[in-house]
C-alpha positions in Angstrom: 97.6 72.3 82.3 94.1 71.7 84.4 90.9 72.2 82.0 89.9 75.2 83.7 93.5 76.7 83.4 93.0 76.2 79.3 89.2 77.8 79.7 90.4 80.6 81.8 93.7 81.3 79.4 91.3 80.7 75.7 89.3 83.5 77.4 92.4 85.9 78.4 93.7 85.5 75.0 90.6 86.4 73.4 89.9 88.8 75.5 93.0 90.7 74.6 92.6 89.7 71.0 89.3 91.9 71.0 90.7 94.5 73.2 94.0 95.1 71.2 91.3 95.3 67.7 90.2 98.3 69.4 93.3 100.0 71.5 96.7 98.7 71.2 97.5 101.4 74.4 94.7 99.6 76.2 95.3 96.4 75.7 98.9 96.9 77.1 97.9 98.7 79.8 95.6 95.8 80.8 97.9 93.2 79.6 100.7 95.1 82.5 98.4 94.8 85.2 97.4 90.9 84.5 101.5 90.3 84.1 102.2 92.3 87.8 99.3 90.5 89.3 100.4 86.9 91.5 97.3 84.5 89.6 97.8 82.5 92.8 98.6 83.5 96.8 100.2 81.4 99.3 97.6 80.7 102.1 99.1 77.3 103.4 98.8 77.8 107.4 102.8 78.8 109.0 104.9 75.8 110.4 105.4 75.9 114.0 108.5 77.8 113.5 106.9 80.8 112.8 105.0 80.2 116.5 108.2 80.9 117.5 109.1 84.2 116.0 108.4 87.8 116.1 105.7 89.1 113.9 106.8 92.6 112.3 104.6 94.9 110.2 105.4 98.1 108.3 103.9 100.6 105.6 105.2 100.2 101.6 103.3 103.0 100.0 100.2 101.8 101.8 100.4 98.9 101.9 100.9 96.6 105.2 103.7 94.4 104.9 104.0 91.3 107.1 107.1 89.7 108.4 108.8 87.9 110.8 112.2 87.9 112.7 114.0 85.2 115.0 116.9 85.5 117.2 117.0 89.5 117.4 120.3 91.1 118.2 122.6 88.6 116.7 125.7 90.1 115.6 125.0 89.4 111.9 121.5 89.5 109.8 120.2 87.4 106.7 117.5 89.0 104.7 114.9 85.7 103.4 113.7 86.8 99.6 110.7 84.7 98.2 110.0 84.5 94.5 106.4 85.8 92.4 103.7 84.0 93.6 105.3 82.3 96.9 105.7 83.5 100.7 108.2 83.3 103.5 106.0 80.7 104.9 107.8 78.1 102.0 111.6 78.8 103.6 110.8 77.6 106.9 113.4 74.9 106.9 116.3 77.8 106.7 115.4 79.1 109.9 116.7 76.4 112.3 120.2 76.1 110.4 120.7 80.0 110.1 119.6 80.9 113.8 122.1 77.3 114.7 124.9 79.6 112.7 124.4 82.9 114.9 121.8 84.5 112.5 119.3 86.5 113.2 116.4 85.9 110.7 114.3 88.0 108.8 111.8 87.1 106.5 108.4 89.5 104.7 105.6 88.7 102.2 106.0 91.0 99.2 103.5 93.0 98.5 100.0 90.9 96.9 102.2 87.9 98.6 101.0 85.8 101.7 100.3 87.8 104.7 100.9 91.3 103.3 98.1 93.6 101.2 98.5 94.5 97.9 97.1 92.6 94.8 99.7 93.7 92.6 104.0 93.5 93.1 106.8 95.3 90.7 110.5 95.2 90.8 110.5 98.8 92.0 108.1 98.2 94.5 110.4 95.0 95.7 113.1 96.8 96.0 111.9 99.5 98.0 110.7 97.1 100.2 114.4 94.9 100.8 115.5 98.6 101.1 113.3 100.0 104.0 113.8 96.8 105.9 117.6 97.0 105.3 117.2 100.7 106.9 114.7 99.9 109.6 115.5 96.0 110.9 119.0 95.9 109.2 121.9 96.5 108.7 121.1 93.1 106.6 124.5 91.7 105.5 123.4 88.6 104.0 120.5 87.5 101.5 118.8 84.4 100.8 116.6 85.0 97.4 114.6 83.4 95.3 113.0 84.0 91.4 111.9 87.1 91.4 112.9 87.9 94.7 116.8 87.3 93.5 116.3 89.9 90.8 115.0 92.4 93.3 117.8 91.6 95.8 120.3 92.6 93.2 118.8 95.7 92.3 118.3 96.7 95.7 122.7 95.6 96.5 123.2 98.3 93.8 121.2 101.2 96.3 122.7 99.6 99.4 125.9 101.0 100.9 128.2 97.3 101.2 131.2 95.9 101.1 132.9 92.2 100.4 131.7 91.3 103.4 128.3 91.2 102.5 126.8 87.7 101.1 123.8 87.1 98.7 122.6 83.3 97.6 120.4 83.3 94.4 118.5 80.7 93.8 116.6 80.1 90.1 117.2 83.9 89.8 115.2 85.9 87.3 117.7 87.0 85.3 116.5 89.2 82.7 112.8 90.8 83.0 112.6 90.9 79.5 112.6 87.3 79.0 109.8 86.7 81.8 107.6 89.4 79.5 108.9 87.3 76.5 107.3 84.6 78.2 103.9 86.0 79.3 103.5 87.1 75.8 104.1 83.9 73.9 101.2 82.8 76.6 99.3 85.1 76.3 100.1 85.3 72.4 99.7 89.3 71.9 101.8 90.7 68.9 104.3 93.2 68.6 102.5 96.5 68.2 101.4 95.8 72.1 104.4 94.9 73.1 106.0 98.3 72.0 103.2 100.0 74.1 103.2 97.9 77.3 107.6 98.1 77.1 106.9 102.2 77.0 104.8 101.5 80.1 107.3 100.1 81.9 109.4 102.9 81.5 107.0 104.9 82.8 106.2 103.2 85.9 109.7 102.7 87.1 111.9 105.2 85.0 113.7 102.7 82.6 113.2 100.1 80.2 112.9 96.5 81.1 115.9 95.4 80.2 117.4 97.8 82.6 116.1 95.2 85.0 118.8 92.6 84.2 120.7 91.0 86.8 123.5 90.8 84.0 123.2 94.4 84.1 123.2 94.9 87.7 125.9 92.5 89.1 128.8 94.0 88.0 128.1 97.1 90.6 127.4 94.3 93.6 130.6 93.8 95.7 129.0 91.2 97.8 129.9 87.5 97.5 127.6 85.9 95.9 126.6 82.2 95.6 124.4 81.5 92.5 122.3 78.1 92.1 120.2 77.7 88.9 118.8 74.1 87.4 119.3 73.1 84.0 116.0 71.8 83.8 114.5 75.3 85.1 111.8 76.4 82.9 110.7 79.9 84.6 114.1 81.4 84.8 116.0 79.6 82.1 119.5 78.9 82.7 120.3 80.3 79.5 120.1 83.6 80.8 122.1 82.7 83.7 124.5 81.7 81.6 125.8 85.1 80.3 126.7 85.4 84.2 128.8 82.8 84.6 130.5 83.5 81.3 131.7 86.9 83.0 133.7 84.9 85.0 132.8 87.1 87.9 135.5 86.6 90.9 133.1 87.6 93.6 130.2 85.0 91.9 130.3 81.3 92.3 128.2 79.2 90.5 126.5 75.7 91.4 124.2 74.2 88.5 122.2 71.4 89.1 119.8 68.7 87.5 116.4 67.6 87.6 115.2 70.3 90.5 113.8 72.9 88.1 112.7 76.0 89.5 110.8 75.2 93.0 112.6 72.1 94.1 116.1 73.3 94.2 115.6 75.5 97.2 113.8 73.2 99.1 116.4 70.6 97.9 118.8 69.0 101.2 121.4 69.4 99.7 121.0 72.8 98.3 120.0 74.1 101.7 123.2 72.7 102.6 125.4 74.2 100.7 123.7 77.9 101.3 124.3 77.8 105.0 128.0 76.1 104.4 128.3 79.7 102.1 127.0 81.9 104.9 
């Protein structure tokens, strides 16, 4: 961690040490909105491929969402997914393969993500999102996701009227929310009395609990084959939580773990990019 990363988190953590002395409600509400806010937004200029494609814009709740979309009117339609903090400008290198293999492509920034407004991006936002451009650019039958964008891809399957037919690839999925807010706590190293608050906030924004945003939880309503890729060494989406997946022994989910790719590597990784258009 960078010097000013340690300044900047010393001050958030005192800052909600003295906020949290005064309002254990306030804290959390302010603790909910630093945990849905991206610290960091992908501004890195588009490769040449997206020269090439159609640019594509729509309203989320007012908010103007970017996109993009090559080879319109194929026959079949993949859905690209980013993770927190990332853009469709990072899967450039799928587009040439999946168009090759009689795709057309789609690809959007989330909400408070590259191109698109917003400062701020939650699971049920997400998902309405993969759903209007399901409804509006779609039918999408297949899904390329990443991190948190493979969470909100399987919540979204669960609205989505499909079949076996449909495919979904989740790469370094976040598996369970609750262990992502385990994690920003630790970080952010707010007790428990908060954490009861900002958990009944959740509720409250989205109409269940966090742990209702499980992919554990959703996957066994998907009917889609899927193709799940996790690294051992991933530390944002531990494979532990994956795990409890592939235990299920799921016939419609195949597993490939790797090594040494941890969470951003493995879906730029060759051989990883191979085997996702080999499964599509």
């Amino acid at each position: 961690m960078k010097l000013t990363e340690r300044l900047a988190l010393t001050y958030i953590r005192t800052k909600f040490r003295l906020l949290s002395s005064i309002s254990k409600k306030k804290a959390a509400a302010k603790a909910l909105e630093l945990f849905k806010t991206p610290k960091e937004r992908e501004t890195r200029p588009p490769s040449t491929v997206f020269h090439e494609a159609e640019e594509l814009k729509f309203d989320l709740e007012g908010i103007s969402i970017h996109g993009y979309r090559w080879n319109k009117n194929s026959m079949k339609k993949v859905l690209i997914v980013h993770g927190f903090e990332s853009s469709i400008v990072n899967f450039d290198h799928y587009v040439g393969p999946l168009i090759a293999k009689g795709y057309e492509v789609l690809g959007f920034d989330a909400p408070g993500h590259g191109s698109s407004g917003g400062k701020t991006i939650t699971a049920p936002l997400f998902v309405k999102m993969i759903e209007i451009i399901h409804t509006h650019y779609g039918p999408v039958q297949s899904f390329i996701a990443h991190s948190f964008g493979g969470l909100t891809v399987s919540l979204a399957l669960e609205n989505i009227n499909h079949d076996q037919t449909y495919k979904a690839v989740l790469i370094a999925p976040a598996t369970e929310t609750t262990t992502a807010i385990n994690q920003f706590f630790n970080l952010v190293q707010l007790n428990g009395k908060v954490r009861k608050k900002f958990d009944a906030l959740i509720t409250e924004m989205g109409g269940y609990p966090a742990e209702w945003y499980s992919i554990h939880r959703a996957i066994k309503h998907i009917k889609a084959q899927i193709l799940w890729l996790h690294d051992e060494d991933d530390q944002q989406t531990p494979l532990s939580d994956a795990l409890r997946v592939k235990n299920e022994n799921l016939p419609n989910v195949t597993f490939f773990i790797t090594k040494g790719l941890g969470h951003s590597r493995i879906y730029r990784d060759h051989e990883t990019v191979k085997r996702i258009i080999d499964f599509l």
